[in-house]
C-alpha positions in Angstrom: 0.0 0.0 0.0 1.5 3.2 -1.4 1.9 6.0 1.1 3.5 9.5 0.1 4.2 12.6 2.3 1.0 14.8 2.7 3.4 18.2 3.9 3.8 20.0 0.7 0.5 19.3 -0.7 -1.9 19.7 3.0 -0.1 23.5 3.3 -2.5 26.4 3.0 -2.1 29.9 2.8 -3.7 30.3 6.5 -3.4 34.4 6.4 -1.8 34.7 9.5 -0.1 38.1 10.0 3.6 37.7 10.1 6.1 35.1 9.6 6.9 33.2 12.8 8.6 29.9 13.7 6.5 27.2 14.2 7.4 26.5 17.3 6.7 29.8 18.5 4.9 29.2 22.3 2.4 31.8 22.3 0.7 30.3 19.0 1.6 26.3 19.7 -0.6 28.0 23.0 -3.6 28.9 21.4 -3.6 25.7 19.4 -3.6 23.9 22.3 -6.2 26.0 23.3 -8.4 25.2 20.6 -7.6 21.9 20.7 -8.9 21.5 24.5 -12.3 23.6 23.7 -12.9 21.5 20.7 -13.0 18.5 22.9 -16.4 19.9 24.8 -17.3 23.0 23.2 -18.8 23.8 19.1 -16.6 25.8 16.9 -19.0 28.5 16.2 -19.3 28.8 20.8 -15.6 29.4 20.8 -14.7 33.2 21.0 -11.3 35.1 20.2 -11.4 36.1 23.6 -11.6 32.3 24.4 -8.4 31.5 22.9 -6.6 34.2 23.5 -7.3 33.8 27.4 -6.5 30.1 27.3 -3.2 30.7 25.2 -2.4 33.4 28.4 -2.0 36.6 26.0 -4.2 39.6 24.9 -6.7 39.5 22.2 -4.6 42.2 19.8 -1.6 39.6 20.6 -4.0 37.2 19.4 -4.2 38.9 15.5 -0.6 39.1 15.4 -0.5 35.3 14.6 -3.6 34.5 13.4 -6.1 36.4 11.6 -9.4 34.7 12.5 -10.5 31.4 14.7 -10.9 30.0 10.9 -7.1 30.0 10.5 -6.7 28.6 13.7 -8.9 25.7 12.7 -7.1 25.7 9.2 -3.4 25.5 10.8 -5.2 22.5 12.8 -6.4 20.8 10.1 -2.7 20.8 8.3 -1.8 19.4 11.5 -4.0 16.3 11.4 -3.5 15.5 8.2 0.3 15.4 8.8 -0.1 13.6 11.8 -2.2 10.9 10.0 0.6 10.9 6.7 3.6 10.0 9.3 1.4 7.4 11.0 0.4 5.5 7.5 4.2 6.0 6.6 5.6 4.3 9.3 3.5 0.9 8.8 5.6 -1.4 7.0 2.5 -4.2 5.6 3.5 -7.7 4.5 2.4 -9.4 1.3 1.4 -12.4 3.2 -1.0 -10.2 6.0 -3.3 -8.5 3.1 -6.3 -8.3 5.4 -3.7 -7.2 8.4 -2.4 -4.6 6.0 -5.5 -2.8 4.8 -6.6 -3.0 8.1 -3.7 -1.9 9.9 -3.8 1.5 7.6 -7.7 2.2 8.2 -6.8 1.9 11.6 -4.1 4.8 11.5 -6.7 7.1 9.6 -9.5 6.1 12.5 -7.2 6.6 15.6 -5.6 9.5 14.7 -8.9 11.2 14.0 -10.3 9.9 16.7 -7.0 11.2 19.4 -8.0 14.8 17.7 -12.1 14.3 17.9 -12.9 17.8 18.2 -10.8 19.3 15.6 -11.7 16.5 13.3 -15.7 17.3 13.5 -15.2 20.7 13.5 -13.4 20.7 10.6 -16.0 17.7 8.4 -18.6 20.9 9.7 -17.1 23.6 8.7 -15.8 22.2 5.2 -19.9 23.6 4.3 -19.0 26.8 5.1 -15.5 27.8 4.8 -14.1 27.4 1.7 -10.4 27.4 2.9 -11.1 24.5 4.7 -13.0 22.4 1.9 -9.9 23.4 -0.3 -7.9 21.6 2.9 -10.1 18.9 3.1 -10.0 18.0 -0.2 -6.5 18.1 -0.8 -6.4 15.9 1.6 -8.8 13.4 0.5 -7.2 13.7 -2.8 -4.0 12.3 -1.2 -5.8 9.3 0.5 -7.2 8.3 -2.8 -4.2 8.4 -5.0 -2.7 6.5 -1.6 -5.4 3.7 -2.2 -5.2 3.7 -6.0 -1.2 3.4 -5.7 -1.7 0.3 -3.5 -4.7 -1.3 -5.3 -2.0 -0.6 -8.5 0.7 -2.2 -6.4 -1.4 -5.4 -5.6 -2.6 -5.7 -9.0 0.7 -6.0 -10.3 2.4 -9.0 -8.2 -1.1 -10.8 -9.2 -2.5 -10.7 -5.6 -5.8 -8.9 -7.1 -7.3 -9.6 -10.3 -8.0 -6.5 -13.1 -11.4 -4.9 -12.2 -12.8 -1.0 -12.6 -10.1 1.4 -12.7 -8.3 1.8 -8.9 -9.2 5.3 -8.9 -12.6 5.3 -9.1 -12.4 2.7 -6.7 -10.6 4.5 -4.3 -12.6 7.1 -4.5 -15.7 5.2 -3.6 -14.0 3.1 -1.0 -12.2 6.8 0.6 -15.9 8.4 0.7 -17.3 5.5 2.4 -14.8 5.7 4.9 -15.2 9.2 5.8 -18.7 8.8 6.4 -18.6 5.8 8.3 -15.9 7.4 10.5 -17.5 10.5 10.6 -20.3 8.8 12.7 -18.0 6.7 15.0 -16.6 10.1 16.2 -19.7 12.0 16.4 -21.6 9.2 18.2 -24.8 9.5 15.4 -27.2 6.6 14.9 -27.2 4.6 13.3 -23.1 3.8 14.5 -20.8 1.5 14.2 -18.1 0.9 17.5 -14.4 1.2 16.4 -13.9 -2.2 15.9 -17.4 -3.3 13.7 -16.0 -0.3 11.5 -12.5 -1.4 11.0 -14.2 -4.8 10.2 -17.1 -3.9 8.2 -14.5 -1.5 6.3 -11.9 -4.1 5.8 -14.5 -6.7 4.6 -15.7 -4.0 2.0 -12.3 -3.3 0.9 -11.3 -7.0 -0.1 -14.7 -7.8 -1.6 -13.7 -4.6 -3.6 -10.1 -4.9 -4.4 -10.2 -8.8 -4.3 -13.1 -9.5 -5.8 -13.4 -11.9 -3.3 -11.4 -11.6 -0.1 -8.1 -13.4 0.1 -7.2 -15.8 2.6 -4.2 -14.6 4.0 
């Protein structure tokens, strides 16, 4: 399963107002912030005042690294995506685990949505709204796909997976399912699947898709 690095092509223009390191405190501070309100509170409850008080600095300091709670959320979104792009890089699957393997990276994508709950909800929301963050979003889920299409490629060509529909359009209808089947493990909607009937249900989908028929291995 093909994986690629999701840095240069997750990056967007966030508007901030002047150039500061990345690790800078006070902003890494009211990420955090927003990261900790997310967990209990809506995006649209959340105030500039709200983050700025949580980060410890003034509301004008505030505008001197971002220039709205939308970039905030933006800047987190790049975030998560990144996190999720290191964690599917570091898997290493085996040709004789194929079920292990897909499952292994629809795991990753879960769980590391899941560890960032809030953010990831508020941003699926505010993807109708905010055009930034659909732009995000879809770069994003643009990635995923060619991901999948590069690994149904891959297993098509040592003969683990016979020729079928193109592997893009497949893995564009297998990366949509996902997102909404996740989408409702994290936000608790019924009807919901626990974490583990999704990663199975998934998985099962997957082969019966890739496979044809899924492979006993």
């Amino acid at each position: 399963m093909a994986t690629s690095s999701a840095a240069a092509r997750t990056r967007s223009a966030r508007g901030r107002r002047g150039a500061r390191a990345s690790g800078d405190d006070r902003e890494a501070a009211i990420l955090a912030t927003a990261e900790k309100l997310l967990e209990t509170v809506a995006f649209a409850d959340i105030s500039i005042d709200d983050l700025a008080s949580g980060a410890g600095i003034s509301r004008p300091t505030f505008y001197f690294y971002f220039a709205s709670k939308d970039d905030v959320l933006l800047a987190l979104l790049d975030r998560l995506v990144q996190r999720s792009e290191t964690a599917i890089a570091g898997l290493t699957p085996s040709a004789d685990a194929v079920r292990e393997g897909w499952r292994d990276a629809l795991g990753v994508y879960l769980d590391t949505f899941a560890a960032q709950r809030g953010v990831a909800l508020a941003c699926a929301d505010a993807r109708f709204r905010n055009e930034r963050v659909r732009q995000v979003w879809d770069r994003a889920t643009a990635l995923w796909v060619d991901n999948t299409a590069a690994g149904i490629e891959s297993e098509r060509a040592r003969g683990a997976a016979p020729a079928g529909r193109p592997a893009r359009e497949l893995a564009i209808a297998l990366n949509a399912m996902n997102e909404r089947v996740i989408y409702g493990v994290l936000a608790g909607t019924e009807p919901a699947l626990t974490r583990e009937q999704a990663l199975d249900v998934l998985v099962d989908i997957w082969l019966a898709a890739i496979y044809l028929s899924p492979p006993q291995l």
